[in-house]
N, CA and C atoms as an extended XYZ file, in Angstrom:
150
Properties=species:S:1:pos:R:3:atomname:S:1:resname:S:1:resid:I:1 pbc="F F F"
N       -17.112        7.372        4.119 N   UNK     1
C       -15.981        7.906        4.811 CA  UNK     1
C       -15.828        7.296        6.198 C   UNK     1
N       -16.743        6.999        6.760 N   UNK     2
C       -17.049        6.630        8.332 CA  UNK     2
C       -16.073        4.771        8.435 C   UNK     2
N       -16.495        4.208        7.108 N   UNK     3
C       -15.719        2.893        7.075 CA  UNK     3
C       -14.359        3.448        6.572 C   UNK     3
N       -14.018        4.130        5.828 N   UNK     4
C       -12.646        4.185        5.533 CA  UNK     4
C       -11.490        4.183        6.931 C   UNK     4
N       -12.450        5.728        7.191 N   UNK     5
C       -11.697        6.578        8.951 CA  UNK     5
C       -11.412        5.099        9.746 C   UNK     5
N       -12.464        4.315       10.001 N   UNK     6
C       -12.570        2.934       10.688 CA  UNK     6
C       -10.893        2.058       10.519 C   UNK     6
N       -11.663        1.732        8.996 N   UNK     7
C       -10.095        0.852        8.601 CA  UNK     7
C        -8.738        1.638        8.760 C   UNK     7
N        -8.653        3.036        8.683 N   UNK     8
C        -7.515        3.652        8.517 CA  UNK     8
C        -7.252        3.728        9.802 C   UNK     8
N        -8.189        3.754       11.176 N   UNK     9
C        -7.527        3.998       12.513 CA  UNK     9
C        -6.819        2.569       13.018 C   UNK     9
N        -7.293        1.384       12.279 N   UNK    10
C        -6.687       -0.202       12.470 CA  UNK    10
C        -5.423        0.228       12.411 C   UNK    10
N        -4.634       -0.858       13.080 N   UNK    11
C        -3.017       -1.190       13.231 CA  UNK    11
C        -2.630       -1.399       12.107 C   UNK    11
N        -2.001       -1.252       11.803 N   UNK    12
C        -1.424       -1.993       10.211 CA  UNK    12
C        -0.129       -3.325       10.286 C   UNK    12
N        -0.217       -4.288        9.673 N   UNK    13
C         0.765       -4.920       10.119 CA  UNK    13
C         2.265       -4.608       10.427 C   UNK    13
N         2.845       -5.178       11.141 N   UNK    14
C         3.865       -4.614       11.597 CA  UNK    14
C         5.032       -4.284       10.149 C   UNK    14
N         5.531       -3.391       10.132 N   UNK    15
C         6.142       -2.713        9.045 CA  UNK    15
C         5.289       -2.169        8.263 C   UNK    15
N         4.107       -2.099        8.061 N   UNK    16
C         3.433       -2.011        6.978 CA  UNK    16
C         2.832       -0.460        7.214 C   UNK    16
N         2.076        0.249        6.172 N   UNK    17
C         1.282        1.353        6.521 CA  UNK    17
C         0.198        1.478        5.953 C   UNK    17
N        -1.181        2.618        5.811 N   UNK    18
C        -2.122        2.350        4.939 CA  UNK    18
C        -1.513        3.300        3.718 C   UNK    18
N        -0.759        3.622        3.670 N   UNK    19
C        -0.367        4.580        2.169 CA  UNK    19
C        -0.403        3.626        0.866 C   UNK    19
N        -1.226        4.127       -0.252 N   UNK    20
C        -1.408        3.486       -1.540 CA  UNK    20
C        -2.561        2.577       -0.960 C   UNK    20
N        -3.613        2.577        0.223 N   UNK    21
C        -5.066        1.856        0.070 CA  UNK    21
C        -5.983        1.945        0.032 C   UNK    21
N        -6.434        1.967       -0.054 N   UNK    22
C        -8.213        2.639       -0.550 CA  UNK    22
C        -9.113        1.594       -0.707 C   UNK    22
N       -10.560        2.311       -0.234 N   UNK    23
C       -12.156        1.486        0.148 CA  UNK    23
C       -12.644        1.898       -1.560 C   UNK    23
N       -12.913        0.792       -1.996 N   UNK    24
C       -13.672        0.901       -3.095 CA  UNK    24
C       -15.538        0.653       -2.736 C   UNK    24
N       -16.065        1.537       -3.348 N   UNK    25
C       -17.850        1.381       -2.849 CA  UNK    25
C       -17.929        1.014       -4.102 C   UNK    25
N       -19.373        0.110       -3.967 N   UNK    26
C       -19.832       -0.702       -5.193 CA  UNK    26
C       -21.339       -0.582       -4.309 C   UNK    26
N       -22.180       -0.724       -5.805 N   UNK    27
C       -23.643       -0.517       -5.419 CA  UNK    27
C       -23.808       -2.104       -5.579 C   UNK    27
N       -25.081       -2.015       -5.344 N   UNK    28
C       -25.467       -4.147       -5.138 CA  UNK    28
C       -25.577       -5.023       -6.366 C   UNK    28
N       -25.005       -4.296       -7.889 N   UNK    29
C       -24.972       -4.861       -8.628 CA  UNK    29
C       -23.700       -5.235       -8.943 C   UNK    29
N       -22.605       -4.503       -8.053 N   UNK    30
C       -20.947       -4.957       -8.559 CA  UNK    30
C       -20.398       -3.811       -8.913 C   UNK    30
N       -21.823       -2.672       -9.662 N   UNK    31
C       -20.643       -1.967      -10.121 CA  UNK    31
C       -19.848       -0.534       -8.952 C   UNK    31
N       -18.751       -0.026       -9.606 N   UNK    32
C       -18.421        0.849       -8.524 CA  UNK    32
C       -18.855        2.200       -8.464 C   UNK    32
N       -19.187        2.658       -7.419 N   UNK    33
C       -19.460        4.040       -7.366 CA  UNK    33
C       -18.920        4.949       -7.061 C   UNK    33
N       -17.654        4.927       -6.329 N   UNK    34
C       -16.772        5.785       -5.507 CA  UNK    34
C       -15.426        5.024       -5.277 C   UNK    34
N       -13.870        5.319       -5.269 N   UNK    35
C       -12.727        4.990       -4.547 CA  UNK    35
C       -12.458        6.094       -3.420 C   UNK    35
N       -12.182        5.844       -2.282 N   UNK    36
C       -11.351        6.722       -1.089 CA  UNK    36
C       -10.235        6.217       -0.961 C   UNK    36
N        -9.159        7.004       -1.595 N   UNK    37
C        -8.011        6.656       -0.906 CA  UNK    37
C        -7.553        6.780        0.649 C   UNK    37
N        -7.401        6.110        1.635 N   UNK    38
C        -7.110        6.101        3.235 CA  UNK    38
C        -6.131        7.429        3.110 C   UNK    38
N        -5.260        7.547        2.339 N   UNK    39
C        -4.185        8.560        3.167 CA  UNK    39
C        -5.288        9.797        2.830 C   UNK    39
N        -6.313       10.101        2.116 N   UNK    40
C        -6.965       11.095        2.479 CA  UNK    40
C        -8.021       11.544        3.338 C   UNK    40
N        -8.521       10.307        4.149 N   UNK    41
C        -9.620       10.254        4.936 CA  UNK    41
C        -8.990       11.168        5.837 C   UNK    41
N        -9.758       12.241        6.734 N   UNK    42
C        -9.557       12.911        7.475 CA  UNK    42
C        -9.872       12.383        8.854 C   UNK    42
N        -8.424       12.246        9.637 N   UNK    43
C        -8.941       11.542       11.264 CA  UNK    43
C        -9.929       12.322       11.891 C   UNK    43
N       -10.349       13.371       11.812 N   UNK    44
C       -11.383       13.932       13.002 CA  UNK    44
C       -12.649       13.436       12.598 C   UNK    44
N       -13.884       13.977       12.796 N   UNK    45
C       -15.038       13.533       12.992 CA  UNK    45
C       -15.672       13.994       11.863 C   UNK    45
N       -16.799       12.920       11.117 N   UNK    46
C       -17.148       13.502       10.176 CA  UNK    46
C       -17.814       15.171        9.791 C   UNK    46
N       -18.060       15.899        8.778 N   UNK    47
C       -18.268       16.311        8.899 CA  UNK    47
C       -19.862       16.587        8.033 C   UNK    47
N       -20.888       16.989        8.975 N   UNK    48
C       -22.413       17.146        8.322 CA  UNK    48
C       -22.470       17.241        6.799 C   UNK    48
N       -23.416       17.083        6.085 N   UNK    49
C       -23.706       16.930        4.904 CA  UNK    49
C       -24.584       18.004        4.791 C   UNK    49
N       -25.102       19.401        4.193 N   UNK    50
C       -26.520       20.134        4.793 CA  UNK    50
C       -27.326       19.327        3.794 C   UNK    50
């Protein structure tokens, strides 16, 4: 989440927005483990894991 929030606080090119982009995670063999779509990353600060 911490890289998504990252990329999603970037500028976006001019006209452009992050809606419809998303961080795909992949473990070190290729395959994937997770999609985040950006328009759902939450701007505030993460929040703890217990």
């Amino acid at each position: 989440m911490k890289f998504a929030r990252e990329v999603k606080t970037q500028k976006p090119a001019p006209g452009q927005t992050w809606n419809g982009w998303f961080v795909r995670i992949m473990d070190q063999h290729g395959k994937e483990i997770d999609t985040v779509p950006l328009d759902a990353v939450p701007d505030g600060p993460e929040v703890p894991v217990p």
